[in-house]
Backbone as numpy.savetxt, mean C-alpha at the origin, in Angstrom:
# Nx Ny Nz CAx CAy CAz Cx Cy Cz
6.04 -5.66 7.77 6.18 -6.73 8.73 7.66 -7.00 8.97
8.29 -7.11 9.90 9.49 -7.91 10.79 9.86 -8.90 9.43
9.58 -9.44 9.01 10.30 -10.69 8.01 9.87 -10.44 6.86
10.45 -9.69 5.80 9.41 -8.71 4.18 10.35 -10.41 3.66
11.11 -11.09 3.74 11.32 -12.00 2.76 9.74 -13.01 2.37
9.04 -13.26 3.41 8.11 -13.89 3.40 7.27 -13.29 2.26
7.47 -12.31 1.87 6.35 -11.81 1.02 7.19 -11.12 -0.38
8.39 -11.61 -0.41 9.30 -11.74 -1.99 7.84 -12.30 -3.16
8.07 -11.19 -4.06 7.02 -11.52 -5.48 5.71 -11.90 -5.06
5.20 -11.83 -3.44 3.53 -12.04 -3.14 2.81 -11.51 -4.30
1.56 -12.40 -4.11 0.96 -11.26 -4.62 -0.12 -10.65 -3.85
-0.67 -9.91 -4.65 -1.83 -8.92 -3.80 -2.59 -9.15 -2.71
-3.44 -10.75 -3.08 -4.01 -11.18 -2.60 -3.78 -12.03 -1.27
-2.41 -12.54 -1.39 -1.71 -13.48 -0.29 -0.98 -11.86 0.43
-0.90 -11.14 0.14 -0.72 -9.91 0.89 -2.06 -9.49 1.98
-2.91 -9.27 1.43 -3.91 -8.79 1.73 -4.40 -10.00 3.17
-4.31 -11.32 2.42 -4.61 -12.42 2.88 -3.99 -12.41 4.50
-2.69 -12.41 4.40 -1.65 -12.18 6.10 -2.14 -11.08 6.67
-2.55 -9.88 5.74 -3.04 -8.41 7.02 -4.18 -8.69 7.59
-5.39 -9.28 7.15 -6.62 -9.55 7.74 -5.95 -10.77 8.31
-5.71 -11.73 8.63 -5.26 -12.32 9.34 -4.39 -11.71 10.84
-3.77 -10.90 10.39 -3.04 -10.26 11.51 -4.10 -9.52 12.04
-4.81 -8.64 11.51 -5.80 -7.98 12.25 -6.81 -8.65 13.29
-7.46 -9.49 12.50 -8.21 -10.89 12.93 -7.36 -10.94 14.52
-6.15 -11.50 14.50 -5.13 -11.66 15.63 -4.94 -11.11 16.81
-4.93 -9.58 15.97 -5.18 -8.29 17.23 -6.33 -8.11 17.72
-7.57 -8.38 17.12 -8.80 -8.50 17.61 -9.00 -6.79 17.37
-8.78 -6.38 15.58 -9.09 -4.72 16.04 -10.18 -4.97 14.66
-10.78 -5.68 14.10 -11.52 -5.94 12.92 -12.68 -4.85 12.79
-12.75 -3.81 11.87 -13.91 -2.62 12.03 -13.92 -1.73 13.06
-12.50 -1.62 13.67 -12.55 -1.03 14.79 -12.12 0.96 14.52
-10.86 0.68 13.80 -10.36 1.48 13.74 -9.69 1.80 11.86
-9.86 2.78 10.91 -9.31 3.03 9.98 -8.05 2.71 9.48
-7.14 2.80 10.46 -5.57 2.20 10.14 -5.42 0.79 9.87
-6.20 -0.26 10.75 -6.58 -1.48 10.40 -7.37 -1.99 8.94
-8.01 -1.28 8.44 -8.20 -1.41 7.33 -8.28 -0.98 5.75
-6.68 -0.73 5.90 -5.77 -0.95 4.85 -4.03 -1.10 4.97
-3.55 -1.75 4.29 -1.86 -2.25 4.32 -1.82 -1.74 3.01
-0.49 -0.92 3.44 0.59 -0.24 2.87 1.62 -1.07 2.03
1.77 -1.28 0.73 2.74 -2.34 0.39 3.86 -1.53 -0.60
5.10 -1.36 0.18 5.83 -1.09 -0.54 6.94 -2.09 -1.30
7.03 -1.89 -2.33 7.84 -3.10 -3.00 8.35 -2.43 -3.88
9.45 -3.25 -4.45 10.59 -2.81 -5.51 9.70 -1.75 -6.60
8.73 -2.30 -6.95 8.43 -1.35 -7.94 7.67 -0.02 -7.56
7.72 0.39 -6.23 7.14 1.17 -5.57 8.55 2.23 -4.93
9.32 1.32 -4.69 11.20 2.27 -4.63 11.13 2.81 -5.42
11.34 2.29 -6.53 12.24 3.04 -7.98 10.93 3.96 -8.13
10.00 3.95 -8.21 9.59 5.87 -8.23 9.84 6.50 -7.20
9.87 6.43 -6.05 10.73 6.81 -4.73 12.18 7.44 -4.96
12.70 6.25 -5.91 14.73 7.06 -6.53 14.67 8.27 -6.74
15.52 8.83 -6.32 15.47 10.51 -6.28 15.07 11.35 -6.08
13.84 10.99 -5.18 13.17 12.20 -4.89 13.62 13.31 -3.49
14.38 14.07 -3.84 14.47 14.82 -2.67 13.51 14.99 -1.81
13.93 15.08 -0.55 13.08 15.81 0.28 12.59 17.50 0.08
13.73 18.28 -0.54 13.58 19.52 -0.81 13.12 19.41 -2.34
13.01 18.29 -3.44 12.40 18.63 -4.44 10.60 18.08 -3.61
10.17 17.58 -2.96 9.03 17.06 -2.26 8.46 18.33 -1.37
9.18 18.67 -1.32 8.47 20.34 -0.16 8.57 21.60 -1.18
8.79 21.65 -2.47 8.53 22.77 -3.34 7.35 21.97 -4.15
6.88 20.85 -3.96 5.43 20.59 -4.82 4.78 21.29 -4.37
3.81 22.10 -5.19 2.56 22.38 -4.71 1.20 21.80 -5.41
0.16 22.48 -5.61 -0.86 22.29 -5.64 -0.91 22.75 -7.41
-0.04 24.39 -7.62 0.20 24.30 -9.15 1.33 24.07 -9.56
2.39 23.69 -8.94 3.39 22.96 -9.66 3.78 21.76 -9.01
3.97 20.64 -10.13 4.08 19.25 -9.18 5.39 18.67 -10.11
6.04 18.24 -10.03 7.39 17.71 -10.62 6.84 16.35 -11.32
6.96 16.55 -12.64 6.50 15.47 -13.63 6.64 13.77 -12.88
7.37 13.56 -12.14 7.63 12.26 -11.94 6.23 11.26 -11.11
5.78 10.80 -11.38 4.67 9.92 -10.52 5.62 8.99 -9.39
5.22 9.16 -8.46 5.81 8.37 -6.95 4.38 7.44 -6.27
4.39 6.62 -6.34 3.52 6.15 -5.97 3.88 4.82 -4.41
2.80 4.29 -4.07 3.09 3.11 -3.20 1.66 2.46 -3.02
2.09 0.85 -2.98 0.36 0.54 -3.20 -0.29 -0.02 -2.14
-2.08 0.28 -1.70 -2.88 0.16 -0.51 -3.46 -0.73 -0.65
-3.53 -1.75 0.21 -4.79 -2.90 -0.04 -5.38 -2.59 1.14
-6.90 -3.03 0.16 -8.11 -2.87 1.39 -8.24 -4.09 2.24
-8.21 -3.79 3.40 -9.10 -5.62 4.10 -10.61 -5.27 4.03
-10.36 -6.37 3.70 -12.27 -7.22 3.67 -12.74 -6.36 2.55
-12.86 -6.42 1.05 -13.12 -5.41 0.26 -14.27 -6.18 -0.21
-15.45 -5.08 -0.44 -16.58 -5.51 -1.38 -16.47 -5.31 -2.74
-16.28 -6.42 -3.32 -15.52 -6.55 -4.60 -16.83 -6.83 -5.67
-17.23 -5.93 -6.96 -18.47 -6.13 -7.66 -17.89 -6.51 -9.11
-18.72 -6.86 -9.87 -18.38 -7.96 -11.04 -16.84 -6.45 -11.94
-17.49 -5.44 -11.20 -16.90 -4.24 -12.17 -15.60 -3.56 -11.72
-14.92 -4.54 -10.63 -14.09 -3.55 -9.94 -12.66 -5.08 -10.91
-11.63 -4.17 -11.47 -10.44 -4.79 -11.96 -9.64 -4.51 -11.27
-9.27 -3.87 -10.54 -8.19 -3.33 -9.69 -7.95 -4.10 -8.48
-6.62 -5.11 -7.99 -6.61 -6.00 -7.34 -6.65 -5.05 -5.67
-6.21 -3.61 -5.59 -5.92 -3.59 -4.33 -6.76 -2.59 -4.05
């Protein structure tokens, strides 16, 4: 989003909370796949990002992958959430 201060130390849920809201907004609710899920990159989602070449990223393959985990985290909108699911996003 245009203003990431608004969402300094959010959490998941007040994340999640503004994208269905924004969607809601656009009027694209169940419409389309891209709408339902937000991309949240945050500080702790950089620093596995630090260093990764682009040319160490295009010699991964399928049998060799460079020890480092890079990750970035997805929240679902509108998630059907069961007594068994722990995972906030």
């Amino acid at each position: 989003m245009e203003d990431s201060s608004q969402f300094d130390r959010a959490l998941i849920d007040s994340i999640r909370d503004h994208f269905e809201a924004w969607v809601d907004a656009q009027g694209q609710r169940d419409r389309f796949n891209k709408y339902r899920v937000c991309i949240a990159i945050d500080e702790e989602c950089l620093q596995t990002l630090l260093g990764a070449s682009e040319d160490a990223l295009e010699q991964e393959t399928e049998y060799y992958e460079d020890e480092t985990v890079r990750y970035v985290k997805v929240t679902e909108a509108w998630p059907i959430i069961d007594e068994y699911d722990t995972f906030p996003g």
